[in-house]
C-alpha positions in Angstrom: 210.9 79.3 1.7 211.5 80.2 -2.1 214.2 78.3 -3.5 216.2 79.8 -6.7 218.7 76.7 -7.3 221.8 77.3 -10.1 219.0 79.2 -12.7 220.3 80.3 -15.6 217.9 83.1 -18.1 217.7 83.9 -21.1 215.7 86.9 -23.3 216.1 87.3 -26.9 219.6 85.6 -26.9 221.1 87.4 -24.2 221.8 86.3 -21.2 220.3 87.8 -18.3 221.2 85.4 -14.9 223.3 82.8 -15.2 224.0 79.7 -12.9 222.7 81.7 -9.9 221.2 80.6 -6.6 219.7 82.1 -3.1 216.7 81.0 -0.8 214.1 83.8 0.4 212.9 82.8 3.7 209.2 82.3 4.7 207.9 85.8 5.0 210.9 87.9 4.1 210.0 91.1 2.3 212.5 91.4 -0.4 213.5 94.4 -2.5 215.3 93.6 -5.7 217.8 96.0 -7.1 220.2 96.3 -10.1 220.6 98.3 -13.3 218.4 98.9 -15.9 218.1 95.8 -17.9 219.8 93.6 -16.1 217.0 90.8 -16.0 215.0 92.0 -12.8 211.4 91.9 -14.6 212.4 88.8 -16.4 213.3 87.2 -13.0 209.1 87.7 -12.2 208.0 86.6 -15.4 210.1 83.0 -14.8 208.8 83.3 -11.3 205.0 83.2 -12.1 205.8 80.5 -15.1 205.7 82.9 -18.4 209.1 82.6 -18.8 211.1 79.4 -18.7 214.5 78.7 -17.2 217.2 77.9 -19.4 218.3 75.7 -16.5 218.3 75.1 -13.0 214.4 75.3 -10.8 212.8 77.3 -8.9 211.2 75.5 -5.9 207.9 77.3 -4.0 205.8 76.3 -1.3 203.2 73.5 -2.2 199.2 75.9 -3.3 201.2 79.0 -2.9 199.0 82.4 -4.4 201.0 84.4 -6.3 199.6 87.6 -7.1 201.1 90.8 -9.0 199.1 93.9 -10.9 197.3 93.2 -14.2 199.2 94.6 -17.1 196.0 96.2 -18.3 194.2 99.2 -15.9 190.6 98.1 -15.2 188.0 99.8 -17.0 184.3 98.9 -17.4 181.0 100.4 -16.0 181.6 98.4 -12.5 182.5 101.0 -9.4 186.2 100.7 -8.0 184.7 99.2 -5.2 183.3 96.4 -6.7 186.0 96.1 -8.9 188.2 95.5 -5.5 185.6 92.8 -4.6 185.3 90.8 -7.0 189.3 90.2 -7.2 188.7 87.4 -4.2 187.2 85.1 -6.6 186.1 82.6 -4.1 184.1 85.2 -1.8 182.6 86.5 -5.6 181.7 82.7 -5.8 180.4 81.7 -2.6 178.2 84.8 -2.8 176.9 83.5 -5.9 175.9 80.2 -4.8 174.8 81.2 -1.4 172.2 83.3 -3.6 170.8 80.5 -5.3 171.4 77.0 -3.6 168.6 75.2 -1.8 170.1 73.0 -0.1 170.9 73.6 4.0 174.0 71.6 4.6 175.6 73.5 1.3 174.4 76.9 3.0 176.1 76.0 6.3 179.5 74.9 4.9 178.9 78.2 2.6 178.6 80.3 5.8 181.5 78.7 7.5 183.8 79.7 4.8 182.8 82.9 4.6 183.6 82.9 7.9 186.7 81.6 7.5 187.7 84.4 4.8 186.5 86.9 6.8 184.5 88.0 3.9 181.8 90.1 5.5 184.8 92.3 6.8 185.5 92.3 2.8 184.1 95.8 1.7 185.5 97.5 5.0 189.0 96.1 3.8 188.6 96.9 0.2 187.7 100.5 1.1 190.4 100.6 3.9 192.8 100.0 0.8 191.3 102.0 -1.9 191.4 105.0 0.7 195.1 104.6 1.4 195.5 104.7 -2.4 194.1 108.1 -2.5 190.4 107.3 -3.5 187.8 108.8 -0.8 184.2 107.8 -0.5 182.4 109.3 -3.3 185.5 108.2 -5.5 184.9 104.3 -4.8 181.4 104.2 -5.8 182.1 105.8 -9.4 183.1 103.7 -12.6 186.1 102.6 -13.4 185.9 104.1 -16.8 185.7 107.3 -15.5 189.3 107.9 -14.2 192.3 108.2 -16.3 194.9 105.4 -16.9 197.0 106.4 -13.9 194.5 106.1 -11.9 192.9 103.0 -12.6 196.3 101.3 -11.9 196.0 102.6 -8.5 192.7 100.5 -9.1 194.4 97.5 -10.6 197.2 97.7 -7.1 194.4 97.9 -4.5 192.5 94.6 -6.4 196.1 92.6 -5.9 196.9 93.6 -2.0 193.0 93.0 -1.1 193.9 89.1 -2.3 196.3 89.1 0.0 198.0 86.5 -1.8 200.6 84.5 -0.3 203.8 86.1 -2.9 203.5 89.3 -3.5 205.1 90.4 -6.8 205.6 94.3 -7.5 207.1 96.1 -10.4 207.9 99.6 -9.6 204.3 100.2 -7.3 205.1 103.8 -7.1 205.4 104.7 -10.4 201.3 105.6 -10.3 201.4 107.2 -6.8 201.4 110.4 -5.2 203.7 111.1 -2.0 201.0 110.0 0.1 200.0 106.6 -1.3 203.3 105.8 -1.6 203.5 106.6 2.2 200.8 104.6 3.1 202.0 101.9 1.0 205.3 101.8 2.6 203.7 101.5 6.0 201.3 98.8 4.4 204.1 96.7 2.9 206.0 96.7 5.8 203.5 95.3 8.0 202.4 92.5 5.3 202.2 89.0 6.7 203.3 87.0 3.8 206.6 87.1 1.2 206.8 90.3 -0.8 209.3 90.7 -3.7 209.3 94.4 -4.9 211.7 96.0 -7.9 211.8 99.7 -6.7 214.3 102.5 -7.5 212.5 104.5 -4.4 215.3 104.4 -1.6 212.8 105.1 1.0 211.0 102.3 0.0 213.5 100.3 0.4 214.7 101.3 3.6 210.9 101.3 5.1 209.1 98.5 3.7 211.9 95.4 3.1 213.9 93.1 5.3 215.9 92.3 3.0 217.7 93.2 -0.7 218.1 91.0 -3.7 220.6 92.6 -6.0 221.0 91.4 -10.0 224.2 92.8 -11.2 226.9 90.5 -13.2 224.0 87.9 -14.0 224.2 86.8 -10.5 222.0 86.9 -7.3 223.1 88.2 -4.1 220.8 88.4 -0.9 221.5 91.1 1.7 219.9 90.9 5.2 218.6 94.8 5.8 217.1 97.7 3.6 218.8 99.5 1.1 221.0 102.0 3.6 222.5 98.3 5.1 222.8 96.5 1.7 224.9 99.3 0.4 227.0 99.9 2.9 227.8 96.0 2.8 227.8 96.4 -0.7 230.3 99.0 -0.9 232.6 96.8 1.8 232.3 93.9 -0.5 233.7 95.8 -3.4 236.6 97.2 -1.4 237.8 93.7 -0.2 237.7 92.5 -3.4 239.5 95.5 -4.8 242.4 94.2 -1.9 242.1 90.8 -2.4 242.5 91.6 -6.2 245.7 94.0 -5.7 247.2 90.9 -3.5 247.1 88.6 -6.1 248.0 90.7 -9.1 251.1 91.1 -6.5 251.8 87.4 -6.2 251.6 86.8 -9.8 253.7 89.2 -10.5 256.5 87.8 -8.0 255.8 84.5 -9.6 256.6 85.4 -13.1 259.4 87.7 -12.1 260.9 84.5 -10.4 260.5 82.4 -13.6 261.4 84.5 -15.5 264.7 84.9 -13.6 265.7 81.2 -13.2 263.8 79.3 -15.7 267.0 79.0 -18.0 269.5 77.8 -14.6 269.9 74.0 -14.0 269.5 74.7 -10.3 266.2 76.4 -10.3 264.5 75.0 -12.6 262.2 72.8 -10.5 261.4 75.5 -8.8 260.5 77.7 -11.7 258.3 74.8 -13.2 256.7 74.8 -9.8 255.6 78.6 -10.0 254.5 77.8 -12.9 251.9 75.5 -12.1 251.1 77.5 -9.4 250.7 80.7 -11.6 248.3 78.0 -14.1 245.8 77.5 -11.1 245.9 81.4 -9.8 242.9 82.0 -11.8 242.3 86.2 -11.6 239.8 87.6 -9.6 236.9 88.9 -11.6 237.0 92.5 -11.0 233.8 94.0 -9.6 232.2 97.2 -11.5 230.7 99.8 -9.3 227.2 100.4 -11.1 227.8 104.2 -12.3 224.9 106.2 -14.1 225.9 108.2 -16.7 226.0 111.8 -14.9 223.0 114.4 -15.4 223.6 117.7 -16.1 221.3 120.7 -15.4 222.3 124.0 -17.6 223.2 126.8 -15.2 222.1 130.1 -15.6 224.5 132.9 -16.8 223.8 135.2 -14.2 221.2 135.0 -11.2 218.5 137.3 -11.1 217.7 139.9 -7.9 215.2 138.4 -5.4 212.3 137.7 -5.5 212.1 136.2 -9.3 208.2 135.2 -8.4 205.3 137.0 -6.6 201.8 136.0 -6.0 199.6 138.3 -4.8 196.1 137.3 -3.7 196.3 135.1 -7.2 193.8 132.4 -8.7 194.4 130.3 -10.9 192.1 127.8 -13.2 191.7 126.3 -16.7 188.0 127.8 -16.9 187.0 131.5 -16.2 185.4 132.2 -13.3 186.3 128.3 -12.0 189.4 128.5 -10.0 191.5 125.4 -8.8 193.4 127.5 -6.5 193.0 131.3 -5.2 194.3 133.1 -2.5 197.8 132.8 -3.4 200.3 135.2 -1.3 203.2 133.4 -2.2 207.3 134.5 -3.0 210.0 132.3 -4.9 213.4 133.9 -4.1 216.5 133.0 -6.9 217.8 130.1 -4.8 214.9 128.9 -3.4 214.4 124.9 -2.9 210.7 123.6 -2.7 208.6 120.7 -2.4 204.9 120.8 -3.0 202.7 118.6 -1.1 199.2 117.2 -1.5 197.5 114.4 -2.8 197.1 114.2 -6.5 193.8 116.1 -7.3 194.6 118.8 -5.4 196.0 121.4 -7.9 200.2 120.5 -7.4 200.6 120.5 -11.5 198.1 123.7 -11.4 200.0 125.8 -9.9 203.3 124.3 -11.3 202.0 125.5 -14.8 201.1 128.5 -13.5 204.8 129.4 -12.1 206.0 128.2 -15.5 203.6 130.9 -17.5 201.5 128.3 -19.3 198.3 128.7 -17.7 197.2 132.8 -16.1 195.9 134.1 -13.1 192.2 134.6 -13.0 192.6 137.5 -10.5 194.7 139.2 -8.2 198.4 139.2 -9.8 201.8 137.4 -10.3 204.7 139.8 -10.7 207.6 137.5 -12.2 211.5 139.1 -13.2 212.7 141.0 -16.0 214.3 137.9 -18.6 213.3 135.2 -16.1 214.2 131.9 -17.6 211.8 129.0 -16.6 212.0 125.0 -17.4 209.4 123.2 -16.6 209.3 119.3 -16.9 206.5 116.6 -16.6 206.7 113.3 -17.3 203.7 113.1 -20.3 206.4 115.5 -22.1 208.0 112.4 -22.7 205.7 111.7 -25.8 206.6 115.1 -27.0 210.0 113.3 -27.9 210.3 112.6 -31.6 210.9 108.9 -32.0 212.8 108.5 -35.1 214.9 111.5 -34.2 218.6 110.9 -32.3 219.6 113.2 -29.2 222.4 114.9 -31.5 219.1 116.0 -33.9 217.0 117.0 -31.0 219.9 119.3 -29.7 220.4 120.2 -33.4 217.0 121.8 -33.5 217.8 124.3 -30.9 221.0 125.7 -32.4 220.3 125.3 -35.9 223.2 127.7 -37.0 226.0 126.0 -34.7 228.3 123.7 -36.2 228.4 120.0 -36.1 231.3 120.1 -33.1 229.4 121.9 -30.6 226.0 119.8 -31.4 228.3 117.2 -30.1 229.1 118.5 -27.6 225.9 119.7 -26.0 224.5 116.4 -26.2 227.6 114.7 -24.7 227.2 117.5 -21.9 223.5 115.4 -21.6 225.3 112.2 -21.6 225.1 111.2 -24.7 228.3 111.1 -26.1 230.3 109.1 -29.1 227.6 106.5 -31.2 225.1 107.5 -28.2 223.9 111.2 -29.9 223.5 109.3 -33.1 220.8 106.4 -31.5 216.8 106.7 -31.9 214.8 108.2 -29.3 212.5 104.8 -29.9 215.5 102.5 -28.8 216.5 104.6 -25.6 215.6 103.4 -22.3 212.9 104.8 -20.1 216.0 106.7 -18.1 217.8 107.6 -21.3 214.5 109.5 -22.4 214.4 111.2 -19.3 217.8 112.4 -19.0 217.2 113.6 -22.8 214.4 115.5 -22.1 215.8 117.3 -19.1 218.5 118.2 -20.6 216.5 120.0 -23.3 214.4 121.3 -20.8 217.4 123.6 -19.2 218.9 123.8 -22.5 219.5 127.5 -21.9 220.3 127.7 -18.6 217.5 128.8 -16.5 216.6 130.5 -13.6 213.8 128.7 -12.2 213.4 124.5 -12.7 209.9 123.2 -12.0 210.2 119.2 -12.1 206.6 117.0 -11.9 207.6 113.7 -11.0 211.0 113.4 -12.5 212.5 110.1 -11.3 210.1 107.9 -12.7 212.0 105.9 -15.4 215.5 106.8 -13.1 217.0 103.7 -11.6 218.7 104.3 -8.1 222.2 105.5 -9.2 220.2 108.1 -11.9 218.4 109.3 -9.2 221.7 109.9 -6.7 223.0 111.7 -10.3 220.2 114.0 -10.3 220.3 115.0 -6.7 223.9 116.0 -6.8 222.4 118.0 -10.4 219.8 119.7 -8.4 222.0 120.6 -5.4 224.8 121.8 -7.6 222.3 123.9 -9.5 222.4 127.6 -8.4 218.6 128.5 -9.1 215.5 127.9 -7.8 213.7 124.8 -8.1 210.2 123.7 -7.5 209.7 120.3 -6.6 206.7 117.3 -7.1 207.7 114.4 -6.5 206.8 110.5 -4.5 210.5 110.0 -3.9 210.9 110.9 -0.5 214.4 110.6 -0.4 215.0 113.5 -3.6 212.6 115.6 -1.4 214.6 115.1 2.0 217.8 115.1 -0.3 217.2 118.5 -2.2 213.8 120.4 -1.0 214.6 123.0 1.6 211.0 124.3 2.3 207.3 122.5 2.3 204.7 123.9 0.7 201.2 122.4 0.7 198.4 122.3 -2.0 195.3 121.7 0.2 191.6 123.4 0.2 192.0 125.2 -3.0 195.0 127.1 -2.3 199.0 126.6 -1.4 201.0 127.5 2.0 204.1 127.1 3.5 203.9 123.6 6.1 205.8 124.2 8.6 206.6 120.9 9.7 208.9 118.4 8.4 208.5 115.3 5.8 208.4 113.3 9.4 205.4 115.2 11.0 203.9 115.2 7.3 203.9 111.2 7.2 202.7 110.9 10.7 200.1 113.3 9.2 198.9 111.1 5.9 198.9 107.9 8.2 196.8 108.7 10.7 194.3 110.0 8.4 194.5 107.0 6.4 193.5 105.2 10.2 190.9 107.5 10.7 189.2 106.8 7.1 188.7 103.0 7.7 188.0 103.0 11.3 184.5 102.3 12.5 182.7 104.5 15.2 183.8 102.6 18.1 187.2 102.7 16.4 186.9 106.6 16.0 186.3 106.4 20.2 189.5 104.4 20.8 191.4 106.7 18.9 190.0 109.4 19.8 191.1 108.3 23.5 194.7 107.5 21.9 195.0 110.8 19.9 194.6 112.5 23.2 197.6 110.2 24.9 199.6 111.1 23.0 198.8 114.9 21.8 202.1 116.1 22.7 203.9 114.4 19.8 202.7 116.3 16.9 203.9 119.2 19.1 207.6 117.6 19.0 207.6 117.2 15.6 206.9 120.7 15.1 209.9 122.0 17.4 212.0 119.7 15.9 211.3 120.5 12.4 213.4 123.7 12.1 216.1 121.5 13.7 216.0 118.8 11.2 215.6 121.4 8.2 218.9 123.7 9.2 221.3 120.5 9.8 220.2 119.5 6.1 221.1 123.1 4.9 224.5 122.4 7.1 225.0 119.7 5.6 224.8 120.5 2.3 226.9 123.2 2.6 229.9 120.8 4.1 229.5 119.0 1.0 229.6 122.4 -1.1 233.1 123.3 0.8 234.3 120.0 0.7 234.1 119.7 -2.8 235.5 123.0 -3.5 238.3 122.6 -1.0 239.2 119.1 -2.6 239.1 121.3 -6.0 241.6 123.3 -4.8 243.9 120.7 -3.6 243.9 119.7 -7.0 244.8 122.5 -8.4 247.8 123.6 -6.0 249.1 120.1 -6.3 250.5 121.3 -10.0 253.6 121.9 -9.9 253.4 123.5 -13.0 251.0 126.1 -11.9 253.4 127.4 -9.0 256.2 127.9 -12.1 253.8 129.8 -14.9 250.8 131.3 -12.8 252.4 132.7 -9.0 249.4 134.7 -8.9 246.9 132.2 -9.9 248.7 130.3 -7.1 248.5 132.3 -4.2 244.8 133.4 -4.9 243.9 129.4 -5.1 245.9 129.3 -1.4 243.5 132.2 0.1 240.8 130.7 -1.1 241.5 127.5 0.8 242.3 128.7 3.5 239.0 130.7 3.2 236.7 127.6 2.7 238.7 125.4 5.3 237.5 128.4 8.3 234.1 128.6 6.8 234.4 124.5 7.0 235.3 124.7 10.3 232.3 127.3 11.6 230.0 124.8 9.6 231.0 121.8 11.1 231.1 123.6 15.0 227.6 124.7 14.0 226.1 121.3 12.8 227.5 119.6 16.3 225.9 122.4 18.0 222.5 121.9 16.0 222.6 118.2 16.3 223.0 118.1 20.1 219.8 120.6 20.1 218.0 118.1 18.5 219.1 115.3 20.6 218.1 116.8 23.3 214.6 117.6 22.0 214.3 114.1 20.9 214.2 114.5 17.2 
């Protein structure tokens, strides 16, 4: 058990957790939420000793291994796979010796240990690992210098979980990864033996890989018993209780002091009074409990929608040299309110073809046919250096209306979320989900038609990235989608599409079937060839169920359109209300009036047939076993 007993942090003179305590049990895989700079990082930097407590202790197991990544990626002439290796420095040393010691009863304790560590199953491990991380055979034999920093992270991540250290420590682990190592390293968290303590913003994450949830928020620790989906339910119950028990007690004071205030001055009652008194003195008030609220994140509609299709790819290819195509054979059509995720590991040509779509790289051959004043934004994450540091939001927005004046400057980038002495703060002293919410908002600045996004939650904490998903479904256009968050994809993408062998095509499966999919190759790449027979014999047990997942898959993907179209009506219906509920709108505007009635009454029927349909939908898939 990890003991955190009445600790109390401190960075830079503020004040980060204060007087706080929980216990982790042996074991527990713990994800740790809260909002951006609220002390979560500093919390593992006081756990591994580089930080110390301002008071309080923090009690581990006696020889605990605590282990999280290197700051710095791994670089150097040495393969991946030795790289891997030679993080169990003991093996690394018993190797060495075993190499040059002379002396027999040395070699056979040598050998025992080895035996003990299971080191000889070492390099299958290491490979096991580095394969799930997206590195195939021919990749873990190369130099570390030769991949980029991204991917020598991944490098840096497989070294840690091949030590297998007894805590676990992870900082945002999918920040580096593609959707399918971050799949495999949800199913490979959530099998680990030993005490893992993650920070994540990835909800599936969360839900897949923890048992339990520590969240940070008014310098306290809380621990929650479940994944994310449980903690915030109880969350949310916690808040409304204290919301009642605070309205209870606002209402007892206030009969208090209306009672003093009535008798304090009369002989008879004034024992009483000075009683209530007292009483009132030792009612201290409840500490109201803040809902953590992003700031919202707005997406720039377009004016008008274009006819369908806006995109078509006709026998395309695409490359960055002539005559050396990433991708070809491309028969592909966007339509104007089209909502799709690309799949494939990294490598495969997902940002290819995303530049492509957004005109800043050209087909080799064959053609793409794209509409008259089509409007595209396209953002990736590296455009975050493109940012000018010294520069505020309000002079970034200024750039691209240089003939507005000051007033609607303002209010563009308060339409970002950067309102009041926000607009006027340096890009350098925004946070990592400031600068992201900046940069898309100059992205759509003019409204368009077509939204590519590479990876835009990293930097988002959890409440940014609910803001964006209600963005992207509120956002008329069509919308291209690369992302590791599961839960945006499942949240906002409304077809597959898969970057594989050189080209892209529709998947008809679901995000489901596609997991299944990634795993079981990642159990194919490690298994030996009597491993290969056994699952062989298994895969044809149970050959049926990638079968079922493909029936079910249309299922699954027209309840999510259902869905999102209750919430569509709903929030136009509750519109509505609002409107007819003015009294004053009845007086001035009849006409207004009635119309806003028909159109209720139109949007409750379609409601209705929406609803009927989604029960009819879900029983279907029920019954299929979905």
């Amino acid at each position: 058990m990890i003991v955190l007993d009445d600790i109390s942090l401190r960075l830079a003179g503020r004040l980060l957790i204060d007087h706080a305590s929980v216990a982790i049990p042996e074991n527990a895989r713990v994800g740790v939420v809260g909002g951006n700079g609220s002390g979560k990082t500093t919390l593992f930097k006081a756990l591994v000793g580089e930080l110390e407590l301002e008071s309080g202790a923090i009690r581990l197991p006696n020889r605990t291994r605590i282990g999280r990544v290197a700051q710095e990626a791994p670089a150097g002439p040495d393969s991946l796979i030795e790289r891997v290796l030679a993080a169990d420095t003991e093996r690394a040393a018993l190797l060495k010796e075993r190499e040059t010691t002379a002396d027999p009863m040395r070699m056979g304790e040598i050998e025992a240990r080895l035996i003990d560590i299971n080191a000889h199953s070492a390099p299958a491990r290491a490979a096991t690992i580095l394969a799930g991380l997206g590195f195939d055979e021919s990749a873990q034999s190369r130099p570390c210098s030769e991949f980029s920093g991204g991917w020598r992270m991944r490098v840096a991540l497989a070294a840690l979980l091949f030590t297998e250290p007894d805590l676990l420590l992870l900082d945002e682990p999918t920040n580096y990864l593609d959707l399918e190592g971050t799949l495999w390293l949800q199913d490979y968290l959530a099998h680990y033996p030993r005490t893992v303590i993650l920070i994540s913003h990835d909800r599936d994450l969360l839900d897949s890989s923890v048992d339990h949830i520590l969240h940070l928020t008014g310098q306290k620790l809380t621990l929650y018993k479940g994944g994310f989906t449980s903690f915030d339910r109880q969350r949310r119950e916690r808040l409304l209780l204290d919301q009642k028990a605070r309205k209870k007690q606002e209402a007892q004071r206030a009969h208090m002091e209306s009672f003093v205030a009535r008798f304090r001055a009369k002989a008879t009652k004034a024992k009483q009074a000075q009683s209530r008194l007292k009483a009132l003195a030792r009612l201290e008030p409840l500490a109201a409990q803040v809902s953590e609220e992003a700031a919202s994140i707005s997406i720039r509609h377009p004016e008008r929608l274009l006819s369908p299709p806006i995109v078509v790819l006709e026998k395309a290819a695409v490359g960055y040299v002539p005559g050396k195509p990433i991708l070809r054979n491309l028969d592909l059509r966007i339509d104007e309110d089209d909502r799709i995720a690309l799949l494939g590991p990294n490598g495969n040509g997902k940002s290819t073809f995303a530049k492509l779509l957004a005109g800043r790289l050209s087909t080799d051959s064959g053609r793409m046919v794209r509409a008259d004043k089509l409007e595209v934004a396209y953002l990736a994450q590296h455009q975050l250096d493109e940012l000018r540091p010294n520069d505020s939001p309000a002079e970034h927005v200024r750039r691209l209306m240089p003939d507005a004046p000051e007033a609607r400057v303002r209010a563009r980038a308060a339409e970002m979320g950067f309102s009041g002495g926000a607009a006027d703060t340096k890009v350098s002293s925004l946070s990592g989900g400031e600068k992201a919410r900046l940069l898309l908002g100059l992205a759509t600045f003019h409204g368009p038609h077509l939204l590519i996004l590479d990876e835009p939650t990293n930097h988002l904490d959890i409440e940014a990235r609910a803001a964006l998903i209600e963005a992207l479904n509120d956002f008329p256009g069509a919308v291209i989608l690369i992302s590791h968050d599961r839960y945006l994809l499942e949240a906002c993408a409304e077809r597959l599409w898969r970057v594989s062998g050189g080209t892209v095509k529709p998947y008809e499966g679901d995000l489901d079937q596609y997991r299944t999919e990634v795993l079981s190759k990642a159990d194919g790449d490690r298994m030996t060839s009597e491993g290969r027979k056994e699952k062989a014999a298994t895969k044809e047990e149970s050959a049926p169920e990638p079968k079922r997942r493909i029936a079910t898959g249309p299922l699954k993907k027209r309840i999510r359109e259902l869905e999102s179209q209750v919430e569509k009506l709903e929030r136009l219906i509750s519109l509505l209300d609002t409107r007819l509920a003015d009294p004053a709108l009845h007086a001035k505007a009849p006409l207004d009036a009635a119309r806003y009635g028909q159109e209720r009454t139109t949007a409750a029927a379609a409601l209705a047939k929406v609803e009927e349909e989604w029960l009819t939908v879900s029983a279907e898939l029920e019954e299929a076993g979905g």
